[in-house]
N, C-alpha and C positions, 0 to 999 in steps of 0.2 A: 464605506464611503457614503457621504450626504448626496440623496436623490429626491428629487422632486414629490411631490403626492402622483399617483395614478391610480387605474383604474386597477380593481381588485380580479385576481385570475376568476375566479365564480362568476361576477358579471360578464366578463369578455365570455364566458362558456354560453351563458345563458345568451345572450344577445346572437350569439353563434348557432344554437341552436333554432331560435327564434326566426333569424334570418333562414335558415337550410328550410324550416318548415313552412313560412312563407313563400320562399323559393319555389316548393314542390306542391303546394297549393295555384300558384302562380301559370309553375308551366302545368299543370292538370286542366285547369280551364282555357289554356291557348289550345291544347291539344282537341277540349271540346271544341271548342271555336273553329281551329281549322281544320276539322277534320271529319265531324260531324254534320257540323250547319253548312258547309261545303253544298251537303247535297240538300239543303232546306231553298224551295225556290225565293227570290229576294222579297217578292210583292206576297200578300195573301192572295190565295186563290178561294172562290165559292164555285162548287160545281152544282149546279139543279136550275129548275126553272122556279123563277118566283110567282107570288101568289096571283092566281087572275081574280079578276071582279067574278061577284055574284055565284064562288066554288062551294062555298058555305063551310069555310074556314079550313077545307079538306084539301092542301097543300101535298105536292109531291116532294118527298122528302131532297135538303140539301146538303151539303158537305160542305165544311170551312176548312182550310189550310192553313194554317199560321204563316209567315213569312218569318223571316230571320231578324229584322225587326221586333213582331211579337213578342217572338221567343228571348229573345233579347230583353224585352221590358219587365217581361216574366222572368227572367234570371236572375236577373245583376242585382238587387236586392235581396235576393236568396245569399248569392254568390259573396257578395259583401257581408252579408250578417257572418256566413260561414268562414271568410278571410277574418271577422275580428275573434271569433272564438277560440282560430288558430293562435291567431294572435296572444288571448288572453291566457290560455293554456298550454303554449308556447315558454311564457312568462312563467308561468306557476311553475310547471312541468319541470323547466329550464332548471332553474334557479334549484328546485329540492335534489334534481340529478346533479347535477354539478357541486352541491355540496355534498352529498355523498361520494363520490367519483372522489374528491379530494380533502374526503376528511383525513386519508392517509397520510396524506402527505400536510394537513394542521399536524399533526400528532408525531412528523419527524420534526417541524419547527421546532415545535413545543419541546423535542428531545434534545435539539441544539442547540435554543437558551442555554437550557440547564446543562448544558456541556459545558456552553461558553461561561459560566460562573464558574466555573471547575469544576462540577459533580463527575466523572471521568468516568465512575463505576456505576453510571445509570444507564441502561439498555431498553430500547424500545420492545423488543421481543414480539413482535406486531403478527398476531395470530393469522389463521388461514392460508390456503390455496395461493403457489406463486404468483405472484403476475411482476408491472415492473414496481409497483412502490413498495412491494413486500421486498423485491430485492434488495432495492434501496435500501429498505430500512434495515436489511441484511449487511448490506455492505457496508451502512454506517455503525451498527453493531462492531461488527469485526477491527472498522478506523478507531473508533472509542477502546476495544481490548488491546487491541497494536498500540496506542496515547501512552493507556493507562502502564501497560507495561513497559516500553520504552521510558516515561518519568519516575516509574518508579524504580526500574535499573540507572536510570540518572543523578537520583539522588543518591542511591546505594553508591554508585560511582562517586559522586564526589564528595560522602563522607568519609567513603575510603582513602581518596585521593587527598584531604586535607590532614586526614591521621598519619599517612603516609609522611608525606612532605611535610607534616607538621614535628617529627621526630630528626629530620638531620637538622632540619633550619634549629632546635633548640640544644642540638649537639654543637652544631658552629657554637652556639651562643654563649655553651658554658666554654667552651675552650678560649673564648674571645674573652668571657671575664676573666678566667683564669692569667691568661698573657696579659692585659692590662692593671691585674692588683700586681704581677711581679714579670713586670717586664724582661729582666738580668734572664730567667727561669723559662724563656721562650726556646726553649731544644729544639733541634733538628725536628725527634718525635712528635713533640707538639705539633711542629709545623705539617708534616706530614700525614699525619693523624687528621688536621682540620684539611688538607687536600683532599684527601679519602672521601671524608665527608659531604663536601663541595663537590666534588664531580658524582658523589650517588644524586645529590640531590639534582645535577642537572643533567643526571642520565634519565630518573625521574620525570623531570620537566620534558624532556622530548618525548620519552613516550607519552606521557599525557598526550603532548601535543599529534603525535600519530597516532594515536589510539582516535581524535578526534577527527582526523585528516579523512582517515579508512573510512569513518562511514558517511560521507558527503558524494562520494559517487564521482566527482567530477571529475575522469581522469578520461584519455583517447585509448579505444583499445584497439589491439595490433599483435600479430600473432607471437607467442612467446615459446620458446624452447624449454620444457619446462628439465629435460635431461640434463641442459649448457647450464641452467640456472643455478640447479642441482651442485654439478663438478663446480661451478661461479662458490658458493655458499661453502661448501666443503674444502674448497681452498683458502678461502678467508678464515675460516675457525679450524683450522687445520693447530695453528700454533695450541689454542687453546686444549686440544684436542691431545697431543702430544703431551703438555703437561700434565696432565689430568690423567693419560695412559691408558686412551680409550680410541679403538679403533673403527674407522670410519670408512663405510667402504660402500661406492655410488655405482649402482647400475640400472639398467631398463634400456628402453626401447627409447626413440624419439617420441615428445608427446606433446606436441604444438596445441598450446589454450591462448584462448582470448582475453586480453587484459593490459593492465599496464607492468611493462616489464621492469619497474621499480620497487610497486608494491611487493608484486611477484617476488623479488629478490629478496625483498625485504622479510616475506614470510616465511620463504625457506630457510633463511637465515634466522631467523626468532627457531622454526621449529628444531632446526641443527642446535642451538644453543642450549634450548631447553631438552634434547634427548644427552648432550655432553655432559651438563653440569647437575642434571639428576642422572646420572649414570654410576656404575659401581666404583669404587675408589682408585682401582686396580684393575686392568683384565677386561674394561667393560667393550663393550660393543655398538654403535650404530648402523644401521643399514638404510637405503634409501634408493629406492628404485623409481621409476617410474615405467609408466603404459600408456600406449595411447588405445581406445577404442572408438565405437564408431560416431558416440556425440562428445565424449567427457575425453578428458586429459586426465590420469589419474598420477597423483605423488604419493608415495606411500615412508613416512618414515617410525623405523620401528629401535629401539635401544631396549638395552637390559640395564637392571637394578630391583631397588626394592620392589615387595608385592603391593601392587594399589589396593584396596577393594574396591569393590566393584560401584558400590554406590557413593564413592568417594569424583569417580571420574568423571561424572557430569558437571562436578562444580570446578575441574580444574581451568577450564576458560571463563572463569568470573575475575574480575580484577582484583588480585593482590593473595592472589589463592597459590598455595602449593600442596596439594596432598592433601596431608590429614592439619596442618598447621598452617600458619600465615608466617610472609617472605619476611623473613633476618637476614638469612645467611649472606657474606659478602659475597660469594659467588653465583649466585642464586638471581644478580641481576635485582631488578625492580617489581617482580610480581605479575606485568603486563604480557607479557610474549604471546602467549595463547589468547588472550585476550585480544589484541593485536591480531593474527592470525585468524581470529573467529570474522574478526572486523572485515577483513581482508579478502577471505573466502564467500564473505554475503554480500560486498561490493559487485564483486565477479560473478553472483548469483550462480554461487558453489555449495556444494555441500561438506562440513568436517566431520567428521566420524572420530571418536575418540575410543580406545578400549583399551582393557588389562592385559595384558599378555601374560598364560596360564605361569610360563618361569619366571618372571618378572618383570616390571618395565613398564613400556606402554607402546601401543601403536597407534600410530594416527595416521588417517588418509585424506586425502584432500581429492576430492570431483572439481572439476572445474569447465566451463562450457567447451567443446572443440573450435580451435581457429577456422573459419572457412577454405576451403582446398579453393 
């Protein structure tokens, strides 16, 4: 925002200083003043007798007093000289402390420019013993690595998301020329084949769009059941579940977390989907318990299939990731689910755990903060 010219932090210090040290110059001499000369009598006093005629210069000695007048005429010229030295050394004094004092914080400007052009991977790294601008510069450190990485899983995000969405929209397109050179040749198949198409592509589009949703935070949170959510999610993909010939079986304890009970259903639901449909062909299994302890709500769901490796399972909450290869398959959904879910779990300022399960499969656990009792 456009703001007027003023007065530069350095000056207001010094002028600060300046003032403190005139101040205490100031009251030092009231304190001589009343408190001292208090007991100086007002008038001079001479104590002795003066000189008589004809002693032959041989005077009995006298005593002078000053008065508080005197002493006064006698000061305040001292006092003054000494008020403008403060003064001037005030000034000097002022101004090289205070630019010192706040060269730390030139040197985070100067780190912020260069942010603000885009340099994202420049770090002040500002040497020395804490205090608070080393924090600062601590903290803005950390804000530029948190940027840097968040844009650049951004862009990763949506050159994936363009390749993505860039493969049905050119599938519609040949089946569209195809029915337009031979209209008569438009089949049932055809037709059905470009629905297929058309609803990945805007199963697609919503997850994009909740993938975006989850991490803006803006939702009311209120205690959620996360056991009810559970049987909720396992009854909706129950069909799914059934053809597939993988059985699904919900238990634990009540386990009330804080959040919104939409998202909440939603994650359980991405992660039921994605333990079904990576599940074994046959015979397969999911399990889903929950606990509650004394701060966390814990969901835990685990399924069998193939073996992961082990450094494979870090990246399966990256977008458009499955395993060791990227999302084709028609049942396999869009790629996002854990992705989604990761989103979901750092809204709620949860934690996800991901692991291989030694017979196959995967397990995953989700922390999530306790509702207040």
């Amino acid at each position: 925002m456009d703001r007027r010219p003023g007065s530069s932090v350095r000056l207001k210090l010094t002028i600060s200083y300046v003032a403190l040290l005139l101040l205490a110059g100031a009251l030092l001499l009231a304190v001589i003043w009343l408190f001292l000369l208090r007991y100086v009598p007002r008038e001079a006093i001479t104590l002795g007798e003066p000189c008589a005629p004809g002693t032959g210069g041989r005077c009995p000695p006298t005593f002078f007093i000053p008065g508080r007048l005197d002493l006064w005429r006698a000061f305040a010229p001292k006092a003054a000289l000494m008020m403008g030295l403060l003064l001037v050394f005030g000034l000097v004094g002022g101004w090289f402390l205070a630019g010192r004092m706040l060269a730390p914080l030139n040197q985070i400007a100067g780190a912020t420019r260069i942010a603000a052009k885009g340099a994202l991977g420049h770090r002040i790294r500002m040497p020395g013993r804490s205090d608070e601008f080393r924090e600062l510069a601590d903290a803005f450190d950390s804000m530029l690595e948190q940027i840097e990485a968040n844009v650049g899983e951004h862009q990763r995000f949506a050159a994936n998301a363009s390749h993505e969405l860039r493969t049905p929209l050119a599938t519609m397109q040949t089946l569209l020329d195809v029915a337009q050179r031979d209209p008569a040749g438009c089949t049932p198949e055809l037709v059905d084949r470009l629905h297929f198409v058309n609803a990945r592509a805007i199963d697609l589009t919503e997850a994009l769009l909740m993938l975006s949703r989850t991490g803006q935070r803006a939702f009311a949170r209120e205690p959620v059941d996360l056991s009810l959510t559970a049987e909720e999610a396992a009854e909706t993909l129950l069909p799914l579940a059934e053809r597939r010939g993988v059985d699904v079986q919900v238990s634990g304890d009540l386990a009330s977390a804080a959040g919104s009970p939409a998202l909440l259903l939603q994650m359980v639901v991405n992660l039921l989907h994605n333990a079904i449909v990576h599940n074994l062909d046959e015979g397969g299994a999911v399990w889903v318990t929950t606990a509650a302890q004394v701060d966390a709500a814990v969901l835990t769901v685990e399924n069998t299939g193939a073996e992961i490796k082990p450094h494979l399972v870090a990246t399966l909450t990256e977008p458009f990731q499955r395993g060791t290869r990227r999302v084709h398959a028609d049942h396999a959904g869009v790629g996002l689910g854990l992705a989604i879910v990761e989103n979901i779990v750092k809204a709620h300022e949860g934690r996800l755990t991901l692991s291989a399960r030694p017979e196959g499969g995967l397990r995953v656990e989700v922390r999530l903060p306790a509702a207040a009792t």
